[in-house]
N, C-alpha and C positions, 0 to 999 in steps of 0.2 A: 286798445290793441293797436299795435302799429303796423305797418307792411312786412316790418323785420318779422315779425311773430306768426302773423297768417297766412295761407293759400287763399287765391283767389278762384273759384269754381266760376266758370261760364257754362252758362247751360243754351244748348242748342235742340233747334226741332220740337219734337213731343219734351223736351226734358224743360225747357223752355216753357212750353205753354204749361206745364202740370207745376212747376215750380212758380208762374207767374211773376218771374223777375229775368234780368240777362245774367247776374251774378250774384254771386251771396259771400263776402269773406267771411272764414272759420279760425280758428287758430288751426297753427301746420300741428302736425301731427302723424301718426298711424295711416297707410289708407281707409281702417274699417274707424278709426276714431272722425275723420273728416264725412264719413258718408251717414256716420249716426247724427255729426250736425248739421247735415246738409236736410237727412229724415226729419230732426226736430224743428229748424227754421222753416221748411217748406211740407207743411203735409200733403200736398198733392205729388209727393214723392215717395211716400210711406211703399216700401216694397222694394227700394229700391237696393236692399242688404239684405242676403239668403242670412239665414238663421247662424252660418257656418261664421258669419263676417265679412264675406267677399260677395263682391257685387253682384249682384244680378244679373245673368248671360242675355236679358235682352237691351242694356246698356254697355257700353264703351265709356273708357276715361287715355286719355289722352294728356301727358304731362307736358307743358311748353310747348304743345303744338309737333314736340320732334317727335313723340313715339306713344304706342300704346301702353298700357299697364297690364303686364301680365303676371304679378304674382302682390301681393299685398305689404308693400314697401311703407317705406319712411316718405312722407312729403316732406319737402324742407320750406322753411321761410322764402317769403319771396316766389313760390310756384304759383305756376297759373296752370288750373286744370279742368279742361275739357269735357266737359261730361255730354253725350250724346245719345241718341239710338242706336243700337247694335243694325238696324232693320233697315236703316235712312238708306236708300239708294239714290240713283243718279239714271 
């Protein structure tokens, strides 16, 4: 698989330590097809997709760092996506 093909997931905070890596490339896809392989590469994430498809309200994704994801889009080749805590504060 080349970079043309896949999203790059970084995982920060709790998503980080339960994934036990900084990133994982997937092939681009669906948001609910990326997060089933994000499920299957990292099981300390298992939980991470409601039943419906869409992520789980106590995580965040963040496409390119510019904005949040709010509805269950196309990633394109080439994205870099953020996967966080909804909960992480400051």
């Amino acid at each position: 698989m080349t970079d043309t093909e896949q999203v790059t997931i970084e995982f920060y905070g709790v998503p980080r330590w339960r994934a036990g890596r900084a990133e994982l490339a997937v092939p681009a896809g669906t948001v609910t097809t990326v997060l089933a392989a994000i499920e299957r590469d990292c099981p300390g994430l298992r939980g991470l997709m409601r039943n419906d498809g869409r992520l789980a309200p106590h995580y965040l994704l963040s496409i390119n760092g510019e904005r949040f994801l709010t509805d269950m889009e196309q990633l394109n080749a080439g994205d870099r996506v953020l996967l966080l805590s909804a909960d992480a504060g400051g």
